[in-house]
DSSP file (Angstrom, degrees, kcal/mol; ACC not computed):
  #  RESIDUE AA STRUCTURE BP1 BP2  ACC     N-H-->O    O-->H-N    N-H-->O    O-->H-N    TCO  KAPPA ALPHA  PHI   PSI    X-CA   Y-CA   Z-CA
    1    1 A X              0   0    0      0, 0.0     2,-0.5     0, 0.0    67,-0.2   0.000 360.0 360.0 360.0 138.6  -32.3  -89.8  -53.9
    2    2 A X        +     0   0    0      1,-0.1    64,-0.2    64,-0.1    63,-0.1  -0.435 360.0 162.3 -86.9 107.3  -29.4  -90.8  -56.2
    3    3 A X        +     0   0    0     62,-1.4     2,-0.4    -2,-0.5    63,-0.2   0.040  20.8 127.3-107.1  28.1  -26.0  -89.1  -54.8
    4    4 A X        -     0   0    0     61,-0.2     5,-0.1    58,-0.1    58,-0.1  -0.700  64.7-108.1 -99.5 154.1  -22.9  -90.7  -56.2
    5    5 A X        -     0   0    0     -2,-0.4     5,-0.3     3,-0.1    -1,-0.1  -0.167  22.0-109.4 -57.8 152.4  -20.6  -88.2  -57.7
    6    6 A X  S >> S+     0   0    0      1,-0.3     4,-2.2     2,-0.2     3,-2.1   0.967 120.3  55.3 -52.7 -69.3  -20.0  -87.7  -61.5
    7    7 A X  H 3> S+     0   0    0      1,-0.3     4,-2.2     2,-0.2    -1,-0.3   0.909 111.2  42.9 -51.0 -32.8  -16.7  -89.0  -61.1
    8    8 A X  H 34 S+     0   0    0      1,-0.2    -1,-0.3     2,-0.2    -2,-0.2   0.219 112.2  52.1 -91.8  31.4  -18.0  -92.1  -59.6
    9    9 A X  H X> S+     0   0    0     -3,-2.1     4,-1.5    -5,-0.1     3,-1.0   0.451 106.8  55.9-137.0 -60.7  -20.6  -92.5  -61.8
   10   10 A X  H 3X S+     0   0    0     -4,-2.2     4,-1.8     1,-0.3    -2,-0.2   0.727 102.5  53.2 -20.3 -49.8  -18.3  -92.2  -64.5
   11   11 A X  H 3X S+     0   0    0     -4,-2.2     4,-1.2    -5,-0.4    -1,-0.3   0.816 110.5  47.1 -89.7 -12.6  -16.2  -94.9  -63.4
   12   12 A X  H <> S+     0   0    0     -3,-1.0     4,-2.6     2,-0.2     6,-0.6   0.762 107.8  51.1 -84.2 -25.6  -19.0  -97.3  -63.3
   13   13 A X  H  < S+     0   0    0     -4,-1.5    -2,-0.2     3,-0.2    -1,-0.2   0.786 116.8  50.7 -72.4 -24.6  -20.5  -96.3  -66.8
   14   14 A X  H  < S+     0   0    0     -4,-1.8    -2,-0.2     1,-0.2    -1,-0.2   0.869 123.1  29.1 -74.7 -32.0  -16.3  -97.1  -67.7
   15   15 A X  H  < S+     0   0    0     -4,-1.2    -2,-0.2    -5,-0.1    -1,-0.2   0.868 139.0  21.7 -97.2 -12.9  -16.3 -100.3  -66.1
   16   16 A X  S  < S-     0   0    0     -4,-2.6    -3,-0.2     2,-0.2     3,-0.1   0.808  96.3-115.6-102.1 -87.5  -20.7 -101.6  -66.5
   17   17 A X  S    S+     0   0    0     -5,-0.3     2,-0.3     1,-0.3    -4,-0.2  -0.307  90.7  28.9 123.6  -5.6  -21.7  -99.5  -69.5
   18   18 A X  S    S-     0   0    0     -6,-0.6    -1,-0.3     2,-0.1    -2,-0.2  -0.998  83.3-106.1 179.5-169.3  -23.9  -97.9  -67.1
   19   19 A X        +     0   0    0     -2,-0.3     2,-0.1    -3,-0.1    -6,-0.1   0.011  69.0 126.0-126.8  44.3  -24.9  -96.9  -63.8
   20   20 A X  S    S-     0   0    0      1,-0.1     4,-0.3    -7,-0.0    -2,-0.1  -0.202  73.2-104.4 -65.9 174.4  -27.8  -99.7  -63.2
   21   21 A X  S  > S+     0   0    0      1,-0.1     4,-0.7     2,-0.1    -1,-0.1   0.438 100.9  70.2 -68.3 -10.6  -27.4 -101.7  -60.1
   22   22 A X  H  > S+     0   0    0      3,-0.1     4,-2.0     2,-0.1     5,-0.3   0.935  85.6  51.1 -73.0 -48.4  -26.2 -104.7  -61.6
   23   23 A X  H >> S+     0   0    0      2,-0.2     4,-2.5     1,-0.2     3,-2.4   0.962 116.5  42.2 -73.6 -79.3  -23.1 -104.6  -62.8
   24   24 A X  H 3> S+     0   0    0     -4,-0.3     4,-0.7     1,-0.3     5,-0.4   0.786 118.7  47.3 -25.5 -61.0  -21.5 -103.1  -59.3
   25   25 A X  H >X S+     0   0    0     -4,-0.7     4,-1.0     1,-0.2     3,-0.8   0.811 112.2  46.2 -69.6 -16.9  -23.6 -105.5  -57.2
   26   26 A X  H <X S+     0   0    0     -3,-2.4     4,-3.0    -4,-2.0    -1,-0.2   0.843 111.8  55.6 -78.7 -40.3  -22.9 -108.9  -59.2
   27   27 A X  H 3< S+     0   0    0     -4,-2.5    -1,-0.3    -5,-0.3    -2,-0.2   0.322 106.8  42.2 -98.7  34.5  -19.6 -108.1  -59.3
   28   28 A X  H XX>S+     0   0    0     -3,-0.8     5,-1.3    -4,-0.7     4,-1.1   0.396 118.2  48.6-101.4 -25.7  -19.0 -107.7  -55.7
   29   29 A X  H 3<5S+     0   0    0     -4,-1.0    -2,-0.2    -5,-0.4    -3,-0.2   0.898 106.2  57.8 -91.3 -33.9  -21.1 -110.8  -55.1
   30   30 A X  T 3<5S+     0   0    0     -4,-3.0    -1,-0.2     1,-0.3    -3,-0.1   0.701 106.0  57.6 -52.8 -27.6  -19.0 -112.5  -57.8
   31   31 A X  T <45S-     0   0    0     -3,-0.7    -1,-0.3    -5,-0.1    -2,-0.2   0.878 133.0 -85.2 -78.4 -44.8  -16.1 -111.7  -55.7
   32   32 A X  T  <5S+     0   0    0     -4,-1.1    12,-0.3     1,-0.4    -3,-0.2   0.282  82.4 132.5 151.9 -27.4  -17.0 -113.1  -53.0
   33   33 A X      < -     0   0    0     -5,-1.3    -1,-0.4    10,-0.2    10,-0.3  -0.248  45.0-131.6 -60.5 161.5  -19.5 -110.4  -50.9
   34   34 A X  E     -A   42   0A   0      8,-1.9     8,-2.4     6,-0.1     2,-0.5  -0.864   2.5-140.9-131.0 157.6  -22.7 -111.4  -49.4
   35   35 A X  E     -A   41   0A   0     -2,-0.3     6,-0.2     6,-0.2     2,-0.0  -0.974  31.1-172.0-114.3 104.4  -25.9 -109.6  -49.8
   36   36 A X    >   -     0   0    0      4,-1.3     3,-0.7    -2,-0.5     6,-0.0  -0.207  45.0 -81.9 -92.6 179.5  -28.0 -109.7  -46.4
   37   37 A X  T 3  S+     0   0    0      1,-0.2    -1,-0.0     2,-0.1    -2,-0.0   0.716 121.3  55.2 -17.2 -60.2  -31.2 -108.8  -45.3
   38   38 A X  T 3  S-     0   0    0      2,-0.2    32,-1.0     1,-0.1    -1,-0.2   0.455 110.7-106.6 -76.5   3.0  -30.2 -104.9  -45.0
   39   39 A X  S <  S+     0   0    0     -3,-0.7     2,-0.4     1,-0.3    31,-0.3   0.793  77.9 120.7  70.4  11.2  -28.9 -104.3  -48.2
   40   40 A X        -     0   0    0     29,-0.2    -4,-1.3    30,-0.1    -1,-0.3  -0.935  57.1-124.7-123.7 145.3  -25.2 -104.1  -47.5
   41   41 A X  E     -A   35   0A   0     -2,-0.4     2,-0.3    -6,-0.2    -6,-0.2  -0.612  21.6-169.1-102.5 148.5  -22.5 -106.1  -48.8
   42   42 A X  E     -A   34   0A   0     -8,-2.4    -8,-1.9    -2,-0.2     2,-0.4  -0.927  18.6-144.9-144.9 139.5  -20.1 -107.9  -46.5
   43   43 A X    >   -     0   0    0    -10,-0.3     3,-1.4    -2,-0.3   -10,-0.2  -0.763   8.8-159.6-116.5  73.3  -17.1 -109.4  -47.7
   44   44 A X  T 3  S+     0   0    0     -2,-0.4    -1,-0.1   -12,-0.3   -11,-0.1   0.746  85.0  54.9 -34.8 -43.3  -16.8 -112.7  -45.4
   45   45 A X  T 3  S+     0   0    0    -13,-0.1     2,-0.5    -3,-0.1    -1,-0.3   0.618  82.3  98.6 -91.0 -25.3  -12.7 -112.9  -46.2
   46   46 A X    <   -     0   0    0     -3,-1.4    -3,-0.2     1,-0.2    -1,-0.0  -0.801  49.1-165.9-102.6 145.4  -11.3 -109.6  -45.2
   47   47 A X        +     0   0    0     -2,-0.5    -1,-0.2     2,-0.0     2,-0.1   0.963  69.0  15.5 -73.6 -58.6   -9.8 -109.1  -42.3
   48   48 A X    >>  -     0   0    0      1,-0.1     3,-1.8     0, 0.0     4,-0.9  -0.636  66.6-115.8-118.7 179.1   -9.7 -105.3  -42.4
   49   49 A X  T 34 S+     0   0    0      1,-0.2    -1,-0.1     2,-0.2    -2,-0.0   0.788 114.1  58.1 -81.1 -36.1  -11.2 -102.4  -44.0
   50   50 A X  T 34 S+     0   0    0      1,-0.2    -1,-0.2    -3,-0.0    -3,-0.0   0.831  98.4  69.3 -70.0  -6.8   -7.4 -101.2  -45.6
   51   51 A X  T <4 S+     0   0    0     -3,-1.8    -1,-0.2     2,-0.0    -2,-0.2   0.953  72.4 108.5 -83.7 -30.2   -7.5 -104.8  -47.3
   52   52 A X  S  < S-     0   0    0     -4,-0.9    -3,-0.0     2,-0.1     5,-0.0  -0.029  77.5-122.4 -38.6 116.9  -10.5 -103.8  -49.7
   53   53 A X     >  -     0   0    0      1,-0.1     4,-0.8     4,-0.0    -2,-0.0  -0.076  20.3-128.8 -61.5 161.5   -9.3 -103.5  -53.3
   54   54 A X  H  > S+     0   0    0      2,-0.2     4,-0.8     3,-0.1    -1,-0.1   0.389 112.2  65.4 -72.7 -11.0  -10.3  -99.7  -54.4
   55   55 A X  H  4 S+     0   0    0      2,-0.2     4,-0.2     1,-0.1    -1,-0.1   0.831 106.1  44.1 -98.5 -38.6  -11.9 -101.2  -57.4
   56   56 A X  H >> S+     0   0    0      1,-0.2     4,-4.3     2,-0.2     3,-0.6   0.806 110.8  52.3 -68.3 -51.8  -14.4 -102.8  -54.7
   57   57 A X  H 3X S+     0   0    0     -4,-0.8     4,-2.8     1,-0.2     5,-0.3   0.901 100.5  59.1 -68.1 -23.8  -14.8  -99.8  -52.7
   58   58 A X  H 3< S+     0   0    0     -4,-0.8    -1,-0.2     1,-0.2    -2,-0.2   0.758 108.7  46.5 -78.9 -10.7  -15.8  -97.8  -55.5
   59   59 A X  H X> S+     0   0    0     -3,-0.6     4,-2.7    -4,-0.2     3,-1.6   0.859 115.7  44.4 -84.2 -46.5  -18.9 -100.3  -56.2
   60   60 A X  H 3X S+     0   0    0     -4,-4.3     4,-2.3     1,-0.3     5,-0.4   0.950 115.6  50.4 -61.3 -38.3  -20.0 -100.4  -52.5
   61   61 A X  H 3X S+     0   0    0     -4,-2.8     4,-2.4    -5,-0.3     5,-0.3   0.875 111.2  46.2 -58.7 -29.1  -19.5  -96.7  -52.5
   62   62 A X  H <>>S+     0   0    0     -3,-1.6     4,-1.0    -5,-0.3     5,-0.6   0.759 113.2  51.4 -95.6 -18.7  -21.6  -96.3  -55.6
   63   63 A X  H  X5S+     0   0    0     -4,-2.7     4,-5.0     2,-0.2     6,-1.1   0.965 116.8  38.3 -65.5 -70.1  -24.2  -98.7  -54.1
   64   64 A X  H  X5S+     0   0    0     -4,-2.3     4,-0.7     4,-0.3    -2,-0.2   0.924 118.6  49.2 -28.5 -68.8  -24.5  -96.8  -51.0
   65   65 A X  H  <5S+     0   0    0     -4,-2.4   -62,-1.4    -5,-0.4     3,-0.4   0.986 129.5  11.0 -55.5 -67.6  -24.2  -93.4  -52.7
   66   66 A X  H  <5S+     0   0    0     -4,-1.0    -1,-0.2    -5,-0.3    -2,-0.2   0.652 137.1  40.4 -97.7  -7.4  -27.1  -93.6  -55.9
   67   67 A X  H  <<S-     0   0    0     -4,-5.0    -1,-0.2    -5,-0.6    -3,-0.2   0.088  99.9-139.0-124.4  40.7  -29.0  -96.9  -54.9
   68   68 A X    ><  +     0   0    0     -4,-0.7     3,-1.9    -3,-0.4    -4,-0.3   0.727  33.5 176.8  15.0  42.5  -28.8  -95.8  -51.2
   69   69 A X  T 3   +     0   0    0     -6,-1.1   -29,-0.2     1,-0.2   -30,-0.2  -0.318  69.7  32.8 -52.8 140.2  -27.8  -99.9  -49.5
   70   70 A X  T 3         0   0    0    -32,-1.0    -1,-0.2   -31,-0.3   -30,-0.1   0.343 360.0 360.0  92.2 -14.2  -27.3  -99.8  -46.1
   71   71 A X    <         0   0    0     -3,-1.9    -2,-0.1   -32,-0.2    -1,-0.1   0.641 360.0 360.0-117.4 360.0  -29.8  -97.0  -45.2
């Protein structure tokens, strides 16, 4: 069931034009993330969690949150 918050719903309809699945996940994969087995995105090249751009987290978050990856 689709949970990501208005504001973060928002900011993907600002950055896609909407709040499919595409735009977030192509452009984390475009970055550089890999797409496993499980549905979660893995970023092979940072070393820690604090290096992850906010612009990044707010896709993985919105993946997680409305197209539920990782669970």
């Amino acid at each position: 069931m689709p949970t990501a918050s208005k504001e973060l719903r928002e900011k993907m309809i600002e950055r896609f034009g909407n709040i499919d699945i595409f735009g977030p996940q192509e452009y984390l994969i475009n970055k550089g993330y890999i797409l496993n087995n499980y549905e979660w995105i893995i970023s092979p090249d940072i070393e820690s969690f604090a290096d992850i751009p906010e612009e990044d987290w707010d896709c993985i978050d919105f993946l997680i949150d409305e197209w539920d990856y990782g669970k």
